[in-house]
N, CA, C and O atoms as a GROMACS GRO file, in nm:
protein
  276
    1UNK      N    1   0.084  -0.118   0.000
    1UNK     CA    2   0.000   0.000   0.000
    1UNK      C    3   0.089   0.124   0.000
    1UNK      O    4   0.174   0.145   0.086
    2UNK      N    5   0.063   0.203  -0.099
    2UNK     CA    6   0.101   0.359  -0.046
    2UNK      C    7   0.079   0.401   0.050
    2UNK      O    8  -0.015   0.377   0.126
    3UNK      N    9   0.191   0.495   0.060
    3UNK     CA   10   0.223   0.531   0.211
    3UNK      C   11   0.174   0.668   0.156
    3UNK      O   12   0.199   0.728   0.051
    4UNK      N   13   0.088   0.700   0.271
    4UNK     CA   14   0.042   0.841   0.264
    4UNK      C   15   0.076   0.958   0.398
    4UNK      O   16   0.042   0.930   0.513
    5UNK      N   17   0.142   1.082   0.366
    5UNK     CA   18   0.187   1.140   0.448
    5UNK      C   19   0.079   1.229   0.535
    5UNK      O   20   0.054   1.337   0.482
    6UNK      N   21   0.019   1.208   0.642
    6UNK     CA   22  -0.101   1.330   0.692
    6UNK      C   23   0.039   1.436   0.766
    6UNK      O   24   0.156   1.413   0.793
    7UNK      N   25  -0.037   1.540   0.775
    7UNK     CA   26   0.068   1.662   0.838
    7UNK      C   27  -0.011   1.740   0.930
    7UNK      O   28   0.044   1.808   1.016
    8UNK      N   29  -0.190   1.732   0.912
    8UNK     CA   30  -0.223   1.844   1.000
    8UNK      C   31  -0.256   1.810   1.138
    8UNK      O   32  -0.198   1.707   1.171
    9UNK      N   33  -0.327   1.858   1.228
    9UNK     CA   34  -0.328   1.832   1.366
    9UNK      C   35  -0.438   1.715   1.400
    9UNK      O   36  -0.471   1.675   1.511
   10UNK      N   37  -0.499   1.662   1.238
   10UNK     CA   38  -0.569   1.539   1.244
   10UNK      C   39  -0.492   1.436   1.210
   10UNK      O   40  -0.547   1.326   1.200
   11UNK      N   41  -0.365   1.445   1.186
   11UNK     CA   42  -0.259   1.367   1.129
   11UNK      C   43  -0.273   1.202   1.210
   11UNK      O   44  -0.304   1.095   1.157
   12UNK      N   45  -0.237   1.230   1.354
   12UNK     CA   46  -0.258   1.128   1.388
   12UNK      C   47  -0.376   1.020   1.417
   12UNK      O   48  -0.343   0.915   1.472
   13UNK      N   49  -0.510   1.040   1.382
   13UNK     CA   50  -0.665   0.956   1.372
   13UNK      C   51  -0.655   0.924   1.220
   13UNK      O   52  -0.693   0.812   1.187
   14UNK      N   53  -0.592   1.038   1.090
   14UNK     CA   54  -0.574   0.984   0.980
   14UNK      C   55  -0.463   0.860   0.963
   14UNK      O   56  -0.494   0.768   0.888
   15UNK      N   57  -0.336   0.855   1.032
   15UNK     CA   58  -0.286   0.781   1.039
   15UNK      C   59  -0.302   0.623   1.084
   15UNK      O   60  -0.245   0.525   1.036
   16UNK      N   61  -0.415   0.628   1.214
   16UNK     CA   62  -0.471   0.534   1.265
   16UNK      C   63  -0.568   0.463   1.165
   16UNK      O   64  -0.568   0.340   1.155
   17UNK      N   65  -0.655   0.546   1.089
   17UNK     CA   66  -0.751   0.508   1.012
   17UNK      C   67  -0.662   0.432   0.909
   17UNK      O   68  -0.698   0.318   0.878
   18UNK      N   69  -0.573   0.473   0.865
   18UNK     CA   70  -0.484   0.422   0.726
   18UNK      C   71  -0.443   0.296   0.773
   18UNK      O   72  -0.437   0.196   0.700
   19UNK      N   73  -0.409   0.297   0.914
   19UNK     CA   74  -0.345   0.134   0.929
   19UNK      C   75  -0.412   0.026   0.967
   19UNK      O   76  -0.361  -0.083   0.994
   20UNK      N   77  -0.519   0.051   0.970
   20UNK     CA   78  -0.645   0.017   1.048
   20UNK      C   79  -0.746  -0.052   0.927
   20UNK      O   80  -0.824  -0.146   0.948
   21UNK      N   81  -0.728   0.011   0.806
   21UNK     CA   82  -0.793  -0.021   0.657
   21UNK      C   83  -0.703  -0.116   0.619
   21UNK      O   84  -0.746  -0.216   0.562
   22UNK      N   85  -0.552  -0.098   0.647
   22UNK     CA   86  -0.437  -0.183   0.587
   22UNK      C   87  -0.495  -0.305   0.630
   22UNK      O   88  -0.557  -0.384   0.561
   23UNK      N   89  -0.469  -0.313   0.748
   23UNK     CA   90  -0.453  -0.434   0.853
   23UNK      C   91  -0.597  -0.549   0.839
   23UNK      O   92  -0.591  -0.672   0.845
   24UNK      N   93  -0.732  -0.455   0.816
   24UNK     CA   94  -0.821  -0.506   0.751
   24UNK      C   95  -0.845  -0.561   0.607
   24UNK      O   96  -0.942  -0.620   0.559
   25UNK      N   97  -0.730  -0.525   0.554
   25UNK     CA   98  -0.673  -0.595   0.426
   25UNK      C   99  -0.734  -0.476   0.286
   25UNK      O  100  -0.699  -0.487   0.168
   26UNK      N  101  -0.794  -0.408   0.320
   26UNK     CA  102  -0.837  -0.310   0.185
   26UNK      C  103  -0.714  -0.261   0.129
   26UNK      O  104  -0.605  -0.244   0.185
   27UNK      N  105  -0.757  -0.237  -0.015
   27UNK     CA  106  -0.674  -0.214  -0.108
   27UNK      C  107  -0.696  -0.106  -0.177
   27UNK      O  108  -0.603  -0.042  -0.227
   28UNK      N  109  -0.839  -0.069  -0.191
   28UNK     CA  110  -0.864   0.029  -0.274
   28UNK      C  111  -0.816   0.167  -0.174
   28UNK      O  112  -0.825   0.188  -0.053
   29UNK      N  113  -0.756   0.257  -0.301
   29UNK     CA  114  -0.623   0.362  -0.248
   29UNK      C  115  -0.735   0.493  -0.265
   29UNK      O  116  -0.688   0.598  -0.222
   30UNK      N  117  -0.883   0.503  -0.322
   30UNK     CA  118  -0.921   0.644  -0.370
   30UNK      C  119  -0.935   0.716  -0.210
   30UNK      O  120  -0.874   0.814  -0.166
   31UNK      N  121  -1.037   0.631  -0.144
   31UNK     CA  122  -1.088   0.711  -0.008
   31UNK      C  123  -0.905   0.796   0.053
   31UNK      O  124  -0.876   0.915   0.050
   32UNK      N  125  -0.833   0.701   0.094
   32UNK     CA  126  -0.629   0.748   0.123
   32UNK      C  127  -0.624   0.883   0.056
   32UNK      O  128  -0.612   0.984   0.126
   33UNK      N  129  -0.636   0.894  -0.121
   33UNK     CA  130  -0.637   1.024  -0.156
   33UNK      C  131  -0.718   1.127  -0.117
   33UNK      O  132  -0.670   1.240  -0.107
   34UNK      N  133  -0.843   1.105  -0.092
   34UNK     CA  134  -0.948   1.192  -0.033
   34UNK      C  135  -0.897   1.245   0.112
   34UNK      O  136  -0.898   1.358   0.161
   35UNK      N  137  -0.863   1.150   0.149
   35UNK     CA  138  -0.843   1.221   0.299
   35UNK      C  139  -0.704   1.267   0.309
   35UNK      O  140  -0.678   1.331   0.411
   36UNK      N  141  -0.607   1.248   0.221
   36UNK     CA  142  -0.503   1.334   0.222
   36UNK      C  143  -0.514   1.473   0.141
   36UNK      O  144  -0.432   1.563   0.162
   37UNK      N  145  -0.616   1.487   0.049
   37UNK     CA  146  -0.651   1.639   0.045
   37UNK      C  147  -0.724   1.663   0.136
   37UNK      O  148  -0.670   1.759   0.192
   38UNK      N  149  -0.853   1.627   0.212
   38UNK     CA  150  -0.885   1.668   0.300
   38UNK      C  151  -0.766   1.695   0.426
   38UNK      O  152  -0.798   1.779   0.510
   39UNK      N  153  -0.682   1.652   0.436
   39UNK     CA  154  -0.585   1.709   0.561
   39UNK      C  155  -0.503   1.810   0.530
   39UNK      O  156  -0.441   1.865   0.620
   40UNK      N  157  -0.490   1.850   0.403
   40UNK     CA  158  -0.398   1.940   0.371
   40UNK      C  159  -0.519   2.069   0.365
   40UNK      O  160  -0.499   2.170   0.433
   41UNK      N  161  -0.599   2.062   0.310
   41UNK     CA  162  -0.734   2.173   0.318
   41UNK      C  163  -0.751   2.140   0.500
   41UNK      O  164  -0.809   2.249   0.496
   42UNK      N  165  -0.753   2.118   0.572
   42UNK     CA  166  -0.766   2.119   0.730
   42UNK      C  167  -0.589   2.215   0.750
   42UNK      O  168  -0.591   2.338   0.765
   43UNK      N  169  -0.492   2.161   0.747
   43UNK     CA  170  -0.379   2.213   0.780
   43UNK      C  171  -0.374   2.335   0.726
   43UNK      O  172  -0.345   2.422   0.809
   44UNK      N  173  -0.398   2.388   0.576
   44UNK     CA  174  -0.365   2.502   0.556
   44UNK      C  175  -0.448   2.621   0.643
   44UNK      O  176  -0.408   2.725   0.696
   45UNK      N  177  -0.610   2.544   0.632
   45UNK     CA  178  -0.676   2.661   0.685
   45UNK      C  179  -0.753   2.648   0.812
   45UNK      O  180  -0.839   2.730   0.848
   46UNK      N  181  -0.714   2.528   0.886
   46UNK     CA  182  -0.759   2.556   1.056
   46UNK      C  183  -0.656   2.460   1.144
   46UNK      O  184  -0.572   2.497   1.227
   47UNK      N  185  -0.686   2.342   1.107
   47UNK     CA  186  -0.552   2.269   1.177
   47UNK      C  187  -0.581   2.247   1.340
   47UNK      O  188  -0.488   2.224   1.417
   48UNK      N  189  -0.718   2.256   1.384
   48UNK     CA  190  -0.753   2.157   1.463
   48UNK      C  191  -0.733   2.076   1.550
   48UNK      O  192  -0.611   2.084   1.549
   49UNK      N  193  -0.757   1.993   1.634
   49UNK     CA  194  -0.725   1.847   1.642
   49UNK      C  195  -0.876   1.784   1.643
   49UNK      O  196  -0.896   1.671   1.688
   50UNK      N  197  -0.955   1.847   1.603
   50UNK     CA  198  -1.122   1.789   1.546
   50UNK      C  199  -1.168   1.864   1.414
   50UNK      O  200  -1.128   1.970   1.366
   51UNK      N  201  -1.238   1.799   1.381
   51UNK     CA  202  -1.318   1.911   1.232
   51UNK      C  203  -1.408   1.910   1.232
   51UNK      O  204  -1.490   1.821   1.252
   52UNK      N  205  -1.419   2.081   1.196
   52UNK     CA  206  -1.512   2.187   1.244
   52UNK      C  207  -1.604   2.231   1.146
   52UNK      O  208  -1.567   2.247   1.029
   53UNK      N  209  -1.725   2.254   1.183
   53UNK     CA  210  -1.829   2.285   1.091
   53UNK      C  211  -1.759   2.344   0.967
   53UNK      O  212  -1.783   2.294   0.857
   54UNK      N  213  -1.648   2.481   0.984
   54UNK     CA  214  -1.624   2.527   0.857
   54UNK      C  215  -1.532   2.440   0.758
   54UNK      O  216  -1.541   2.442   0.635
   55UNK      N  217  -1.453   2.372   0.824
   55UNK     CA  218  -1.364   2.296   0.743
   55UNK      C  219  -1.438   2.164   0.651
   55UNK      O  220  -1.360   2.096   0.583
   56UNK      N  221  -1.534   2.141   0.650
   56UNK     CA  222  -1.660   2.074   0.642
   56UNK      C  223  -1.752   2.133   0.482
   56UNK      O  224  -1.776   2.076   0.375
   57UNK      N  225  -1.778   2.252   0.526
   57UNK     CA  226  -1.834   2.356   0.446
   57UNK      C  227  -1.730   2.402   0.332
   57UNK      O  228  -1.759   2.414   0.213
   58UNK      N  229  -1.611   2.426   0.386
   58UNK     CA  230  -1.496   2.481   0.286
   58UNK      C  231  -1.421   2.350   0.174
   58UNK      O  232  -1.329   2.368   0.094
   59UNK      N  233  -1.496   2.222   0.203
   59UNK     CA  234  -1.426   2.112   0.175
   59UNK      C  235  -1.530   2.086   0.085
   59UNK      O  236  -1.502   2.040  -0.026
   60UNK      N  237  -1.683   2.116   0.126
   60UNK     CA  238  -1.784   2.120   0.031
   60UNK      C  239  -1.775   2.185  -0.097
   60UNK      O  240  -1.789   2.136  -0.209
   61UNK      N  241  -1.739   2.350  -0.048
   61UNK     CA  242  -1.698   2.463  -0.148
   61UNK      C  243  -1.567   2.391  -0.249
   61UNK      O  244  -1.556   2.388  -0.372
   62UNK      N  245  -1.517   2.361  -0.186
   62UNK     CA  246  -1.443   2.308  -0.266
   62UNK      C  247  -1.462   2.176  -0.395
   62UNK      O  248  -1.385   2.151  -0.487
   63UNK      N  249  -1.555   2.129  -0.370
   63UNK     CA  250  -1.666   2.025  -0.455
   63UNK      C  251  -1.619   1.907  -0.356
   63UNK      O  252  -1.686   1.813  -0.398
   64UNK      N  253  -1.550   1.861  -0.257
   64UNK     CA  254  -1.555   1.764  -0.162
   64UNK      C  255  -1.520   1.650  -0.286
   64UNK      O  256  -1.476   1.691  -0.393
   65UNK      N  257  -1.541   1.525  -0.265
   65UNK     CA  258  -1.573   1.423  -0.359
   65UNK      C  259  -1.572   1.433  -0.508
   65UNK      O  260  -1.481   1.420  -0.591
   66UNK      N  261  -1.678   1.454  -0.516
   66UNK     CA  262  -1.706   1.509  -0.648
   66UNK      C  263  -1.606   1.535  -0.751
   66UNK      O  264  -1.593   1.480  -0.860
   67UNK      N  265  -1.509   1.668  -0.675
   67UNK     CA  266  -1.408   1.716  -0.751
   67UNK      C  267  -1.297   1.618  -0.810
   67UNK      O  268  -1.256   1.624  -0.926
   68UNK      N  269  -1.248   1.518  -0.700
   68UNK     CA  270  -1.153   1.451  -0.753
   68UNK      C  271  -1.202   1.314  -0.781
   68UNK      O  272  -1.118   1.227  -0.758
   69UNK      N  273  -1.338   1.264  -0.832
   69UNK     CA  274  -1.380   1.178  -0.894
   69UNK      C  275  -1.409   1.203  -1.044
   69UNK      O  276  -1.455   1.113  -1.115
   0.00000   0.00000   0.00000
């Protein structure tokens, strides 16, 4: 599996989640990309250690899903 780098102050529950999907044996890599733009859109613009209604909304604005499908 690709190794995916999280950086923001959700870094470590994304990290847990990633090894946690591994270990359960999944393979499919799209959701990994999703949530590594979602952490970099969290780090640049709140950075947290929970996510917050706006980061939510701004991830929407951003087309969420959608965009990188």
């Amino acid at each position: 599996m690709k190794n995916f780098t999280f950086n923001s102050a959700l870094a470590p529950m994304m990290n847990a989640y990633a090894e946690n999907r591994s270990k359960e044996g999944y393979t499919c890599l799209n959701h990994m990309y999703y949530l590594q733009e979602f952490d970099k859109l969290v780090e640049q613009n709140f950075n947290f250690p929970y996510v917050t209604k706006e980061a939510i909304e701004a991830w929407d604005m951003l087309g969420g899903l959608e965009a990188h499908t």
